[in-house]
PDB file of N, CA, C and O in Angstrom:
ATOM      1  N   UNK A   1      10.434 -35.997  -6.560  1.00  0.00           N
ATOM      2  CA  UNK A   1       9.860 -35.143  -5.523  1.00  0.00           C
ATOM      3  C   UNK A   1       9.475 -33.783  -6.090  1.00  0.00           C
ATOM      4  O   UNK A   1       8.337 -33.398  -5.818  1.00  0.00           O
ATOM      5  N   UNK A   2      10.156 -33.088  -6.748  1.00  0.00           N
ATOM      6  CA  UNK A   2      10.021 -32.105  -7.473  1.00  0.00           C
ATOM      7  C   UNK A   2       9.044 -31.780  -8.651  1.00  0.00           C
ATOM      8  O   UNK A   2       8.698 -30.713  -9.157  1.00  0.00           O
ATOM      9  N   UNK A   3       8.745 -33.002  -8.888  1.00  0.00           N
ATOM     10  CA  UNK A   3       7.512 -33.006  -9.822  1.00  0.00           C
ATOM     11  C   UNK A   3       6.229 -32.837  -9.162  1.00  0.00           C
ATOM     12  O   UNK A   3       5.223 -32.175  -9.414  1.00  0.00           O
ATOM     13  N   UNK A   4       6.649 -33.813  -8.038  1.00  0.00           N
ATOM     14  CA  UNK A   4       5.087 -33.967  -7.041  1.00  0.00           C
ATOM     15  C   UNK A   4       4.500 -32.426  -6.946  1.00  0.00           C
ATOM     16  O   UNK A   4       3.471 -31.907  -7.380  1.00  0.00           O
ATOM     17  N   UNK A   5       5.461 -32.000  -6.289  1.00  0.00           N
ATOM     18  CA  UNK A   5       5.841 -30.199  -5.881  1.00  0.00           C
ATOM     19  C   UNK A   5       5.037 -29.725  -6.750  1.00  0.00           C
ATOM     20  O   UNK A   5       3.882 -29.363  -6.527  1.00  0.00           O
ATOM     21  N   UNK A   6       5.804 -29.696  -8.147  1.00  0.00           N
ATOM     22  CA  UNK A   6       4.983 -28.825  -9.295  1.00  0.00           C
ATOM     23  C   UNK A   6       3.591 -29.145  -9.128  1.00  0.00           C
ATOM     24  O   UNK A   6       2.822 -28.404  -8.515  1.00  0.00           O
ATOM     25  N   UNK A   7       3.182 -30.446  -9.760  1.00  0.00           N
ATOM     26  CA  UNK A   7       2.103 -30.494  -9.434  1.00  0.00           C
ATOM     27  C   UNK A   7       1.126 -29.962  -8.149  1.00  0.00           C
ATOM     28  O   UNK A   7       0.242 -29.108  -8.207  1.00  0.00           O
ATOM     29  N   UNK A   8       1.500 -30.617  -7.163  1.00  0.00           N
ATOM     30  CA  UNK A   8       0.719 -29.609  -6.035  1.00  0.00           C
ATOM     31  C   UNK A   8       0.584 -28.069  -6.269  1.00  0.00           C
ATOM     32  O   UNK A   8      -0.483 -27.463  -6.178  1.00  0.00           O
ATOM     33  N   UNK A   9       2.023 -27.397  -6.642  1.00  0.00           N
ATOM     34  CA  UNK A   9       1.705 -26.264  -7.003  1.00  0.00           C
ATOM     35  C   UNK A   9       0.920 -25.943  -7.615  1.00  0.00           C
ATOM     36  O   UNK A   9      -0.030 -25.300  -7.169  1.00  0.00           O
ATOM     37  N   UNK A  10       1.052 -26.296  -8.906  1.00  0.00           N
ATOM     38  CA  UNK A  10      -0.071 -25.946  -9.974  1.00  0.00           C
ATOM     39  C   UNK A  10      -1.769 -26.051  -9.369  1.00  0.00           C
ATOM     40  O   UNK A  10      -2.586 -25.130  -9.352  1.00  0.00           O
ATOM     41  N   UNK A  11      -2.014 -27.804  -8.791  1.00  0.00           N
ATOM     42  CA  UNK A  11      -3.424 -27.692  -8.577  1.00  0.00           C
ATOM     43  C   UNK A  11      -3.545 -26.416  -7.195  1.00  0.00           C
ATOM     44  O   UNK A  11      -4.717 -26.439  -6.821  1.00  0.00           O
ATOM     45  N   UNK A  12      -2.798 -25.447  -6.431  1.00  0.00           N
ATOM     46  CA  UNK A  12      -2.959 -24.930  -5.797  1.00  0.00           C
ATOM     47  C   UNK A  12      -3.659 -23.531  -6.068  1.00  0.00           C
ATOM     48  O   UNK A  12      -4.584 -22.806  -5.700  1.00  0.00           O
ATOM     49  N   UNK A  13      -2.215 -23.674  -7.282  1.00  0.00           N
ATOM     50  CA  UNK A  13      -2.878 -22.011  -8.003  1.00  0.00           C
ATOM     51  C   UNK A  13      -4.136 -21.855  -8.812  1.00  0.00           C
ATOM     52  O   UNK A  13      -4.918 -20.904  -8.803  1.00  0.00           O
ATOM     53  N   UNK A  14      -4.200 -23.261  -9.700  1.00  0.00           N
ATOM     54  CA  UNK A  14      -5.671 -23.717 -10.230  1.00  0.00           C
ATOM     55  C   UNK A  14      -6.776 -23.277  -9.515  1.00  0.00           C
ATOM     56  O   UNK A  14      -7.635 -22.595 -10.074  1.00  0.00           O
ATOM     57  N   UNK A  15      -6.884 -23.704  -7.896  1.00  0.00           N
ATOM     58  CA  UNK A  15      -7.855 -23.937  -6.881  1.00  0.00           C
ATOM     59  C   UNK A  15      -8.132 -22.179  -6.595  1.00  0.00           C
ATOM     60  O   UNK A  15      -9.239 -21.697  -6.839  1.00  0.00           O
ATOM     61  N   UNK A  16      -7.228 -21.504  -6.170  1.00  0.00           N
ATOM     62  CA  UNK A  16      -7.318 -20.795  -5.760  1.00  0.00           C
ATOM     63  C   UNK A  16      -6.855 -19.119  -6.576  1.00  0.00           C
ATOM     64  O   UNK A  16      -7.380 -18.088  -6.155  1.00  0.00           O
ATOM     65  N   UNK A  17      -5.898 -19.088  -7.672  1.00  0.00           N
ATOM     66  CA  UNK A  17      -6.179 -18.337  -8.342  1.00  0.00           C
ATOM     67  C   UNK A  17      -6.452 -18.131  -9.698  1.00  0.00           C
ATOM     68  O   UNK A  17      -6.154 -17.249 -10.503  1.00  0.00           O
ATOM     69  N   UNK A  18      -7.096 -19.169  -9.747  1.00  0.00           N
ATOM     70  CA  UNK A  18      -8.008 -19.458 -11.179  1.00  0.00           C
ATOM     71  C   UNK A  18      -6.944 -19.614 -12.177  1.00  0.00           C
ATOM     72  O   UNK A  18      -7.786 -19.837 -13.048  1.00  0.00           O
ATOM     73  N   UNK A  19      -6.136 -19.674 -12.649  1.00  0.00           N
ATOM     74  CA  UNK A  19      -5.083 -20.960 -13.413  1.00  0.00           C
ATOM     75  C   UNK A  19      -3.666 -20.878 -13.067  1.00  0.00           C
ATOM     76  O   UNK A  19      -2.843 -19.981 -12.882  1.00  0.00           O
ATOM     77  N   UNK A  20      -3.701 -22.405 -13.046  1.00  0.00           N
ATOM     78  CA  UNK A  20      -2.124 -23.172 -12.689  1.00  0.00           C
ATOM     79  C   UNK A  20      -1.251 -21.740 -13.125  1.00  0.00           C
ATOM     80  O   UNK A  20      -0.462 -21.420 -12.236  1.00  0.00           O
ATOM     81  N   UNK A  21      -1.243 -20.839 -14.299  1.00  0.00           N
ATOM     82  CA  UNK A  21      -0.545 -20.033 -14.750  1.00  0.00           C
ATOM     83  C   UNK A  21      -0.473 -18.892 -14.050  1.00  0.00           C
ATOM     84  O   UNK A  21       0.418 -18.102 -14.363  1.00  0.00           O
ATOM     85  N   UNK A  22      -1.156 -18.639 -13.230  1.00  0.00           N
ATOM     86  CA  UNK A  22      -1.089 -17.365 -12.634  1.00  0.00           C
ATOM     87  C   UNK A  22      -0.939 -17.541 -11.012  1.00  0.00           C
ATOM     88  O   UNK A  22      -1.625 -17.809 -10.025  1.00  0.00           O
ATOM     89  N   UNK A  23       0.746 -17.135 -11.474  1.00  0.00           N
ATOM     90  CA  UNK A  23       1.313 -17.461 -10.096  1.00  0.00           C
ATOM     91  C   UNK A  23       1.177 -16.114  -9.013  1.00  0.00           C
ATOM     92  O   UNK A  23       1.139 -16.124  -7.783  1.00  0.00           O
ATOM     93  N   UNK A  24       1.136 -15.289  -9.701  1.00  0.00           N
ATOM     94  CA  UNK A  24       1.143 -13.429  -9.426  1.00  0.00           C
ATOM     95  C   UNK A  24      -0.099 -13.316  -8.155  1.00  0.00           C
ATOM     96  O   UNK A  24      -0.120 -12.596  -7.157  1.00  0.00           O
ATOM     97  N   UNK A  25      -1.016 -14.259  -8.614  1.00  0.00           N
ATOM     98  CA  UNK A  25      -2.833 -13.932  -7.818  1.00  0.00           C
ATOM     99  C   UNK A  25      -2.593 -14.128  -6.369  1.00  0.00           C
ATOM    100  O   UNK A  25      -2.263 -15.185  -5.830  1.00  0.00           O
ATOM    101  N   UNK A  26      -2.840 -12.754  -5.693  1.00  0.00           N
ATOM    102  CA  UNK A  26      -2.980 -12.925  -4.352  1.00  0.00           C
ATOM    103  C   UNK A  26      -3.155 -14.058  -3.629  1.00  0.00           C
ATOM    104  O   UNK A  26      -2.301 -14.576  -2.910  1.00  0.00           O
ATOM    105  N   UNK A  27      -4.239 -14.436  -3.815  1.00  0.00           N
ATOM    106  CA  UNK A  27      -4.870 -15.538  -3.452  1.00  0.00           C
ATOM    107  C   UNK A  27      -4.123 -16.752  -3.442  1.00  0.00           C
ATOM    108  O   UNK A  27      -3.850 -17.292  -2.370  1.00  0.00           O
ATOM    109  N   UNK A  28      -3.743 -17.265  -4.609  1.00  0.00           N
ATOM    110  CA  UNK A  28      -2.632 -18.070  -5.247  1.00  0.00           C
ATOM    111  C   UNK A  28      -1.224 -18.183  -3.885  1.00  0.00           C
ATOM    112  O   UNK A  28      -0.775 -19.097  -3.195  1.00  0.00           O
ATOM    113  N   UNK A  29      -0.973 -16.909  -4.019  1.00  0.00           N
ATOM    114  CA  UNK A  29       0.467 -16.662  -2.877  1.00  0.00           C
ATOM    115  C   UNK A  29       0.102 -16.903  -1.595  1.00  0.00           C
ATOM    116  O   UNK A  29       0.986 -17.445  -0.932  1.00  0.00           O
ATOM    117  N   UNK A  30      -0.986 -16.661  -0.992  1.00  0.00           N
ATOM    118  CA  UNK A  30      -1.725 -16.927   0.562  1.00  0.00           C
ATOM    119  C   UNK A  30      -1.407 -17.810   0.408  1.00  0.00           C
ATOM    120  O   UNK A  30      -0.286 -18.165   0.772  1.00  0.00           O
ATOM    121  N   UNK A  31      -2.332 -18.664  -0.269  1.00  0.00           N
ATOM    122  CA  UNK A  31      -2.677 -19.938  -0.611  1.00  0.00           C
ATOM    123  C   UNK A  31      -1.587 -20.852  -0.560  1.00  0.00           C
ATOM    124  O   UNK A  31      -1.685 -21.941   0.004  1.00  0.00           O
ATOM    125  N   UNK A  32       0.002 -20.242  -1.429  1.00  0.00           N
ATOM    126  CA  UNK A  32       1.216 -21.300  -1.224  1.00  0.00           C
ATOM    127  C   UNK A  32       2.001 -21.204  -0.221  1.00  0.00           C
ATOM    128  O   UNK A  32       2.928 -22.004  -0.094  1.00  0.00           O
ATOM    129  N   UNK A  33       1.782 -20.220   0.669  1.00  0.00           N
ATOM    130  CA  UNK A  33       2.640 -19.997   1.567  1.00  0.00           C
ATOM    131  C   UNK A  33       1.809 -20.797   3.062  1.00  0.00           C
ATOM    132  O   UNK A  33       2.259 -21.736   3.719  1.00  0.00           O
ATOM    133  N   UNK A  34       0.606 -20.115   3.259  1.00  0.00           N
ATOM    134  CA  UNK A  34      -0.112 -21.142   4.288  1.00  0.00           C
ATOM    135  C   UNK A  34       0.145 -22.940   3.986  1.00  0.00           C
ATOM    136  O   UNK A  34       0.216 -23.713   4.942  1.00  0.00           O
ATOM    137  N   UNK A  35       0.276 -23.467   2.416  1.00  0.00           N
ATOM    138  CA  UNK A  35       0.766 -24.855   2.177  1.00  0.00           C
ATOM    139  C   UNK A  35       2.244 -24.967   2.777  1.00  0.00           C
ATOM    140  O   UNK A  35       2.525 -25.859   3.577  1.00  0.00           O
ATOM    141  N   UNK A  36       3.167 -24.019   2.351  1.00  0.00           N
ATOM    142  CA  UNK A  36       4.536 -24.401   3.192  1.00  0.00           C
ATOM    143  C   UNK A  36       4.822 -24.491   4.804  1.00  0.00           C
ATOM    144  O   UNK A  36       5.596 -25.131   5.515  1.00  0.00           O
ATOM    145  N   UNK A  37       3.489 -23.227   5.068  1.00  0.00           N
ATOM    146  CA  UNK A  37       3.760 -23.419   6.691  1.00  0.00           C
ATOM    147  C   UNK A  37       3.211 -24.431   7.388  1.00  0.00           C
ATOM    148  O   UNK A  37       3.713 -24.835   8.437  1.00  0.00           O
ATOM    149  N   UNK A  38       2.001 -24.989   6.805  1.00  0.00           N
ATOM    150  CA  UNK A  38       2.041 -26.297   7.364  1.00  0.00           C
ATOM    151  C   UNK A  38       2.827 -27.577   7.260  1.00  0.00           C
ATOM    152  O   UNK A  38       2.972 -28.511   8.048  1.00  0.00           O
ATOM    153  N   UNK A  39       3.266 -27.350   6.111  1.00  0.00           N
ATOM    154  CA  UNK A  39       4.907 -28.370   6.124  1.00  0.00           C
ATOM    155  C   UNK A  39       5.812 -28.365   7.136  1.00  0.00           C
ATOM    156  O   UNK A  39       6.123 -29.326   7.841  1.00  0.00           O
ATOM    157  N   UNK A  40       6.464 -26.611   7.217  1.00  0.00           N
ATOM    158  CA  UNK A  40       7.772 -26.615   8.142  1.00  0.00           C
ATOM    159  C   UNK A  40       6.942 -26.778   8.957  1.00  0.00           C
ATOM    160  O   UNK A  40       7.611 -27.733   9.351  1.00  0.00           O
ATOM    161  N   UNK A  41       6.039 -26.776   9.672  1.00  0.00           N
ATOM    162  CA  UNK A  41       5.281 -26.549  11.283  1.00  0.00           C
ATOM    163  C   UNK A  41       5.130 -27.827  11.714  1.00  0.00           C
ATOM    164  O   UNK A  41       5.174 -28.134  12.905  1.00  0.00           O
ATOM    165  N   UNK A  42       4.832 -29.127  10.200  1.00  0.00           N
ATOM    166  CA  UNK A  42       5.275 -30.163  10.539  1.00  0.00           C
ATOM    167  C   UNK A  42       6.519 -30.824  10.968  1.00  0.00           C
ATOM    168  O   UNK A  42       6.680 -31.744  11.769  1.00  0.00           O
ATOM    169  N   UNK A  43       7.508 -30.041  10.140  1.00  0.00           N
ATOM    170  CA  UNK A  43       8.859 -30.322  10.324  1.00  0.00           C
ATOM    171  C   UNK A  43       9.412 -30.011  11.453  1.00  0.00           C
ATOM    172  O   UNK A  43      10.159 -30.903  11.855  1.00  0.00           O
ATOM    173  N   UNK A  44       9.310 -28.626  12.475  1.00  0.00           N
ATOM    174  CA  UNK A  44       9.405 -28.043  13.391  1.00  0.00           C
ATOM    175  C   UNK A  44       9.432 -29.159  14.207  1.00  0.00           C
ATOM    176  O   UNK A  44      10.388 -29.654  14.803  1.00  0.00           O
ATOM    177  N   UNK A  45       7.681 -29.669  14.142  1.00  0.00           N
ATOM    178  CA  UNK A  45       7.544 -30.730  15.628  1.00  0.00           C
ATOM    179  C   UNK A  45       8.367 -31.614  15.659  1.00  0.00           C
ATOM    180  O   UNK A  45       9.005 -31.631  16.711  1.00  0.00           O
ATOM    181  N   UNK A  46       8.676 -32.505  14.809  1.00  0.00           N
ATOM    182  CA  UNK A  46       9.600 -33.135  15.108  1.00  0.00           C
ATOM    183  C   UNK A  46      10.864 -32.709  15.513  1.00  0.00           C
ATOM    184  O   UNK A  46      11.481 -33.341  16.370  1.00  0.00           O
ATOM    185  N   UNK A  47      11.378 -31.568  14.918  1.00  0.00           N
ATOM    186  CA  UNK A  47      12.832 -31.086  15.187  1.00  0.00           C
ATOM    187  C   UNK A  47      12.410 -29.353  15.812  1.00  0.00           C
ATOM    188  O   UNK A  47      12.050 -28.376  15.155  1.00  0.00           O
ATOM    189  N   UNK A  48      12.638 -29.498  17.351  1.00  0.00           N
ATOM    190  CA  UNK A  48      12.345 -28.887  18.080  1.00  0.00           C
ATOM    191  C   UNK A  48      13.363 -27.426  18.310  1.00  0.00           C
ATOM    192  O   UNK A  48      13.087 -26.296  18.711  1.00  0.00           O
ATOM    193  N   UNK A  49      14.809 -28.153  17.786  1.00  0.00           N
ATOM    194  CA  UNK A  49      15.883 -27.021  17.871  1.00  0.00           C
ATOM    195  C   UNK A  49      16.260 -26.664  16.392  1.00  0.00           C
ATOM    196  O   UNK A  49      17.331 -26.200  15.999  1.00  0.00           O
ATOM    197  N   UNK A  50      15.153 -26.979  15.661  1.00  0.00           N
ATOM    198  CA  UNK A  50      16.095 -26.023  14.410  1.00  0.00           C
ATOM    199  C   UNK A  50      15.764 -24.875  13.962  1.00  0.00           C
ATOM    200  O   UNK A  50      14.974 -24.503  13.094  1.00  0.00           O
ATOM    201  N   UNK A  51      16.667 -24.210  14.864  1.00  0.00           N
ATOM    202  CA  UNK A  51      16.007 -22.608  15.147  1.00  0.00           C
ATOM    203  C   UNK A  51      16.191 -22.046  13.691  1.00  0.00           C
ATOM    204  O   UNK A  51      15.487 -21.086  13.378  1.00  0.00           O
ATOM    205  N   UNK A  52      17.058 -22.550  12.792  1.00  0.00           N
ATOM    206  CA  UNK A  52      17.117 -21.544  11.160  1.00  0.00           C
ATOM    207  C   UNK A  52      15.838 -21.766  10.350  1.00  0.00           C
ATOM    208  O   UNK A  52      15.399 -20.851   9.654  1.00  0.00           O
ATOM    209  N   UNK A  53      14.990 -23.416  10.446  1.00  0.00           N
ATOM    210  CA  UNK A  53      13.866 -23.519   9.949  1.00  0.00           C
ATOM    211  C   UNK A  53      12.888 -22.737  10.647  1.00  0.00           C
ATOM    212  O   UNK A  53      11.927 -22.462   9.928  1.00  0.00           O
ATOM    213  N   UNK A  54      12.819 -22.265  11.878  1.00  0.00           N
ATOM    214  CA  UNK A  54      11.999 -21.507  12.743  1.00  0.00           C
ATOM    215  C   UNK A  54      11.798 -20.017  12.439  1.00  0.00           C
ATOM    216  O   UNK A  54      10.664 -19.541  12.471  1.00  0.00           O
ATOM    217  N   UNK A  55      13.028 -19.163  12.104  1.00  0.00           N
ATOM    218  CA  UNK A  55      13.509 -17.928  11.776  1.00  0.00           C
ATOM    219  C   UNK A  55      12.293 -18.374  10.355  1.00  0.00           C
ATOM    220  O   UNK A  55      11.073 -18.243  10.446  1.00  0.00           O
ATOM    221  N   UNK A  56      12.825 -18.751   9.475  1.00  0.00           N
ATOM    222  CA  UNK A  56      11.915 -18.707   7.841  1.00  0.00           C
ATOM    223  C   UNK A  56      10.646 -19.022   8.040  1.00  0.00           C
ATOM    224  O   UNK A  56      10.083 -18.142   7.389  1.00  0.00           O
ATOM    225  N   UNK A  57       9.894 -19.619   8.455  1.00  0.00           N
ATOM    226  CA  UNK A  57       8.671 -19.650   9.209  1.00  0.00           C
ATOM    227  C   UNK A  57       7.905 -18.348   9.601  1.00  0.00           C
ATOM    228  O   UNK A  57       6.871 -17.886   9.120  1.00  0.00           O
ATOM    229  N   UNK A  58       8.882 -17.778  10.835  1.00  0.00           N
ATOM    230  CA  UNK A  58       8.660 -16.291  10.756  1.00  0.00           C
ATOM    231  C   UNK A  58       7.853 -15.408   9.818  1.00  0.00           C
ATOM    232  O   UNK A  58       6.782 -14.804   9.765  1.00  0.00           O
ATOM    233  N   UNK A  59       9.548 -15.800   8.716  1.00  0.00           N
ATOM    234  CA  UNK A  59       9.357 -14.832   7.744  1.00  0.00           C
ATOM    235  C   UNK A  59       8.160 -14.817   6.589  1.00  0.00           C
ATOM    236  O   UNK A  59       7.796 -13.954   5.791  1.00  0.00           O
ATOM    237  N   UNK A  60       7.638 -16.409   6.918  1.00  0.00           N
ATOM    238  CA  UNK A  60       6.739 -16.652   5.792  1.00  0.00           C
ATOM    239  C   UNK A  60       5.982 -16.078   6.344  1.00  0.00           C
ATOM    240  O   UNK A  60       5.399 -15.224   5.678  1.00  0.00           O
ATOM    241  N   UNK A  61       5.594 -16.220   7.782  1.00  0.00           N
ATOM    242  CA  UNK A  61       4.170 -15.549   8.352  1.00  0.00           C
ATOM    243  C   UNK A  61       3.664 -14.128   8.160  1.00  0.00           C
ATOM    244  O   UNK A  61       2.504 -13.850   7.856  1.00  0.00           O
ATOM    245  N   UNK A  62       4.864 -13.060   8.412  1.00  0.00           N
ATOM    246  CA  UNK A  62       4.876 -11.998   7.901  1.00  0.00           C
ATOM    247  C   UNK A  62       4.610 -11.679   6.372  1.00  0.00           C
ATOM    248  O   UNK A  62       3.897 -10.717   6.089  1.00  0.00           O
ATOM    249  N   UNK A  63       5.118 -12.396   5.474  1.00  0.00           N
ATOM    250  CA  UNK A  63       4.513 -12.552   4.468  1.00  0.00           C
ATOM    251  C   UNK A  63       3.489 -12.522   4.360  1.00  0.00           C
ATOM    252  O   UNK A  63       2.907 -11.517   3.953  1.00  0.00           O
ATOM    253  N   UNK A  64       2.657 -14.057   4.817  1.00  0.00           N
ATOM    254  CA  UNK A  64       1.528 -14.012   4.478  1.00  0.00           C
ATOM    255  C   UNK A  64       0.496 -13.135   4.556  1.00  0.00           C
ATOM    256  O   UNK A  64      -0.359 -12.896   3.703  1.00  0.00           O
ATOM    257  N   UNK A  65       0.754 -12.282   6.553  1.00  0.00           N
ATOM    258  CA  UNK A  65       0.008 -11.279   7.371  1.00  0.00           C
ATOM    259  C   UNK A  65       0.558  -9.593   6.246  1.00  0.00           C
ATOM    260  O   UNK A  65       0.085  -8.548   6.692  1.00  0.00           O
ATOM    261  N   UNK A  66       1.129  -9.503   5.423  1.00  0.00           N
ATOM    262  CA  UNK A  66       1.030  -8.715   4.299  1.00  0.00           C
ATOM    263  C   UNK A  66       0.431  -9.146   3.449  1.00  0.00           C
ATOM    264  O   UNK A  66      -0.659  -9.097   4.019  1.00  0.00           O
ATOM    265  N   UNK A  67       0.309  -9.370   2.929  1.00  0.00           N
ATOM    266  CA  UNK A  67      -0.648 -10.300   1.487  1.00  0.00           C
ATOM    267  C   UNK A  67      -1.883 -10.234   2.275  1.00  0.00           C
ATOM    268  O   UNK A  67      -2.722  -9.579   1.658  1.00  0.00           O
ATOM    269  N   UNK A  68      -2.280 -10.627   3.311  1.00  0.00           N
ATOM    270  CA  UNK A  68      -3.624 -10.508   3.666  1.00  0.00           C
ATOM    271  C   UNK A  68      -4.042  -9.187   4.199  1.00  0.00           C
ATOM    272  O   UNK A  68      -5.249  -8.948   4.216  1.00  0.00           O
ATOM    273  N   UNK A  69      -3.056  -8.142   4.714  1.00  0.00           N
ATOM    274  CA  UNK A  69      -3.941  -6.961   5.056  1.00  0.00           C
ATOM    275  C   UNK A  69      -3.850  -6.401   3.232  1.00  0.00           C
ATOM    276  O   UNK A  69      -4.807  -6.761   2.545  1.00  0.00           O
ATOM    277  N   UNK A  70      -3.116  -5.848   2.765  1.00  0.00           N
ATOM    278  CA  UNK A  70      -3.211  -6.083   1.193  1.00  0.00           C
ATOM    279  C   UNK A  70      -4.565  -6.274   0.805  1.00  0.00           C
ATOM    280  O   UNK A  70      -5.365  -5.359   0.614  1.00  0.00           O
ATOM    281  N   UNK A  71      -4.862  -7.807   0.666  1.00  0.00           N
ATOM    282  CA  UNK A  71      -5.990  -8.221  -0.025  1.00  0.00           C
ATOM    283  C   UNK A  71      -7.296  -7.804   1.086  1.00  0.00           C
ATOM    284  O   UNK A  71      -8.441  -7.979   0.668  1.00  0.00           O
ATOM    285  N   UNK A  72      -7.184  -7.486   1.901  1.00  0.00           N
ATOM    286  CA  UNK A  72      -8.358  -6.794   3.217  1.00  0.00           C
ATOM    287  C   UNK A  72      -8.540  -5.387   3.006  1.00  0.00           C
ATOM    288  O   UNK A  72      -9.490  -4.824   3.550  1.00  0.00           O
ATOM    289  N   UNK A  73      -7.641  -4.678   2.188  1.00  0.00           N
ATOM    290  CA  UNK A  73      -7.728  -3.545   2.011  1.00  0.00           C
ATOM    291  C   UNK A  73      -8.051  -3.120   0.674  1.00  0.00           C
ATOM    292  O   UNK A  73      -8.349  -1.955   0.411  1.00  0.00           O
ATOM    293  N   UNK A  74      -7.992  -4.127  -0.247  1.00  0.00           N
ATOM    294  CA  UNK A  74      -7.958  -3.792  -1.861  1.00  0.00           C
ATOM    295  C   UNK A  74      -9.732  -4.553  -1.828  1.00  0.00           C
ATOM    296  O   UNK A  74     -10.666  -3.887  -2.274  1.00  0.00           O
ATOM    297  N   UNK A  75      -9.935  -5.798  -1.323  1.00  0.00           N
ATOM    298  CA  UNK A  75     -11.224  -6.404  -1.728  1.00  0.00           C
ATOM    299  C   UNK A  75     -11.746  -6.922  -0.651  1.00  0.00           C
ATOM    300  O   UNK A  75     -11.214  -8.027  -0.542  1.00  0.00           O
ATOM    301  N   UNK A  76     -12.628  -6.733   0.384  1.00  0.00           N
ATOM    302  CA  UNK A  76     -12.862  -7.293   1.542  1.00  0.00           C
ATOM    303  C   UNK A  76     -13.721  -8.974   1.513  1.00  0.00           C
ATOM    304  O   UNK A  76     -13.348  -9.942   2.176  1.00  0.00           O
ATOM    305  N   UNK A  77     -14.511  -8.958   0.886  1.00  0.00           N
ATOM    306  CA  UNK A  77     -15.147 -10.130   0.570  1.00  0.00           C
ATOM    307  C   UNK A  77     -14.618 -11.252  -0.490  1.00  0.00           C
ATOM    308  O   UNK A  77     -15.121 -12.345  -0.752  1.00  0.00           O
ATOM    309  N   UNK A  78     -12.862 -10.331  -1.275  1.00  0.00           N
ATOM    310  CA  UNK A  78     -12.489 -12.435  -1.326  1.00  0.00           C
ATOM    311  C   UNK A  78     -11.447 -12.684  -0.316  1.00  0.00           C
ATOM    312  O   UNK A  78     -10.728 -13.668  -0.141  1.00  0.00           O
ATOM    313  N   UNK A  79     -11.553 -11.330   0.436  1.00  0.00           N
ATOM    314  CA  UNK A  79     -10.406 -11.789   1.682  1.00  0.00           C
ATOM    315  C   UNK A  79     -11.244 -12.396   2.237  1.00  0.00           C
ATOM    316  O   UNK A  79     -10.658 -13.474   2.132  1.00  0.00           O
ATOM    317  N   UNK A  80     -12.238 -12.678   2.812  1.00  0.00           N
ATOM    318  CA  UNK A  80     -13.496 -13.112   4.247  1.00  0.00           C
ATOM    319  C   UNK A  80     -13.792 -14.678   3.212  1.00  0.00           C
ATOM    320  O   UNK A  80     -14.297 -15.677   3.724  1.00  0.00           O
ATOM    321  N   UNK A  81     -13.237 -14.604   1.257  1.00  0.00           N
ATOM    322  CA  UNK A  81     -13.615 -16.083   1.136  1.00  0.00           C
ATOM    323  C   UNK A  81     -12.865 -16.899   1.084  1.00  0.00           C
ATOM    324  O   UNK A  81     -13.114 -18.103   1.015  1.00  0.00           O
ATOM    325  N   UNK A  82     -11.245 -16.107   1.121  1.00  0.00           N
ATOM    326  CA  UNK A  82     -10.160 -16.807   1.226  1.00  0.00           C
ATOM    327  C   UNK A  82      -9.889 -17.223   2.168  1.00  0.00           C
ATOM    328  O   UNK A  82      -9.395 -18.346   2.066  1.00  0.00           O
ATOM    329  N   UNK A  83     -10.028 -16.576   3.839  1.00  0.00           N
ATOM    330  CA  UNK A  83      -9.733 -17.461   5.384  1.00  0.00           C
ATOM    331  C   UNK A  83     -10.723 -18.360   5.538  1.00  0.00           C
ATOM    332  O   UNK A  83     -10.452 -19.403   6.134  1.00  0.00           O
ATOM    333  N   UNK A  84     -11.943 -18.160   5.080  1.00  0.00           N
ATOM    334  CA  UNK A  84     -13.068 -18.858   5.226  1.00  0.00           C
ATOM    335  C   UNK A  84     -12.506 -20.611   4.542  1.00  0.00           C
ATOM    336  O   UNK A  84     -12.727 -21.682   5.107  1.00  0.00           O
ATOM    337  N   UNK A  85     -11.889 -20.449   3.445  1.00  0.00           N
ATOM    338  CA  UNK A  85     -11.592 -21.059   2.581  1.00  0.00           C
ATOM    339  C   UNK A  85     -10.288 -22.055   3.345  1.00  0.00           C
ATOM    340  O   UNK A  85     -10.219 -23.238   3.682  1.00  0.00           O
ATOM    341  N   UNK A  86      -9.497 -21.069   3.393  1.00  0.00           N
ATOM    342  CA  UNK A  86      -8.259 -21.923   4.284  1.00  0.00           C
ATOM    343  C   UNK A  86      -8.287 -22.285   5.511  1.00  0.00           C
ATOM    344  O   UNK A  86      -7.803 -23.406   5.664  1.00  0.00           O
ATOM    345  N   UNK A  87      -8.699 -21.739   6.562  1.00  0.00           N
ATOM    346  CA  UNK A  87      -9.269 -21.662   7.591  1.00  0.00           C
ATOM    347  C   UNK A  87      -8.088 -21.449   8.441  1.00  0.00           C
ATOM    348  O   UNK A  87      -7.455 -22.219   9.163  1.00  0.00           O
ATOM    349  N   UNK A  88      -7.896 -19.618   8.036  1.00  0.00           N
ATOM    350  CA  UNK A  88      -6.463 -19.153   8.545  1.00  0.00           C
ATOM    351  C   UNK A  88      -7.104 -18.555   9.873  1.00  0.00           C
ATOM    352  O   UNK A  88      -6.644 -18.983  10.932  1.00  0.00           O
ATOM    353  N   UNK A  89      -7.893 -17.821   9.912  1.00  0.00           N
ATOM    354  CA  UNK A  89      -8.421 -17.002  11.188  1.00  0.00           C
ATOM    355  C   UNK A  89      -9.358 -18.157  11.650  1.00  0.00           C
ATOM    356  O   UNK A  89      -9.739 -19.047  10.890  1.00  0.00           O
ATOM    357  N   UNK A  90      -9.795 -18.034  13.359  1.00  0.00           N
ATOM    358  CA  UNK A  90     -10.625 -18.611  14.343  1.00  0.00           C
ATOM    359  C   UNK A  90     -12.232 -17.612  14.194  1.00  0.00           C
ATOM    360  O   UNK A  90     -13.187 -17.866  14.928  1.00  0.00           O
TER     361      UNK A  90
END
């Protein structure tokens, strides 16, 4: 399972902050954290009371909603190609 992981990781950071090696790239971190929240959010539905997976969820979101005013404030147009990209905003 843990390999799978890596891998996904890697082609994530590949995709999005231009190599598997550069885990640091904004983009890269959006990028892995919007992948986990659609995991737990999967996990959530099924398990409706597990309020400690719910709390970290949270916390990822806040995360992420830093990292993106961050990258909205440092470069506006690879922020507008990164939601565009993930399809975090409506």
């Amino acid at each position: 399972m843990s390999h799978l992981a890596a891998e996904k990781k890697a082609n994530i950071f590949k995709t999005h902050g231009g190599s598997e090696k550069n885990t640091g790239s904004i983009e890269g971190q959006i990028a892995m954290l919007t992948e986990r929240m659609t995991h737990i959010t999967a996990h959530l539905k099924a398990n409706k009371k597990d309020f400690s997976t719910q709390r970290g969820l949270m916390t990822l979101v806040g995360r992420r909603k830093r990292l993106l005013q961050y990258l909205s404030n440092t470069d506006i147009t690879t922020y507008r190609a990164l939601i565009e990209k993930l399809g975090i905003r409506k």
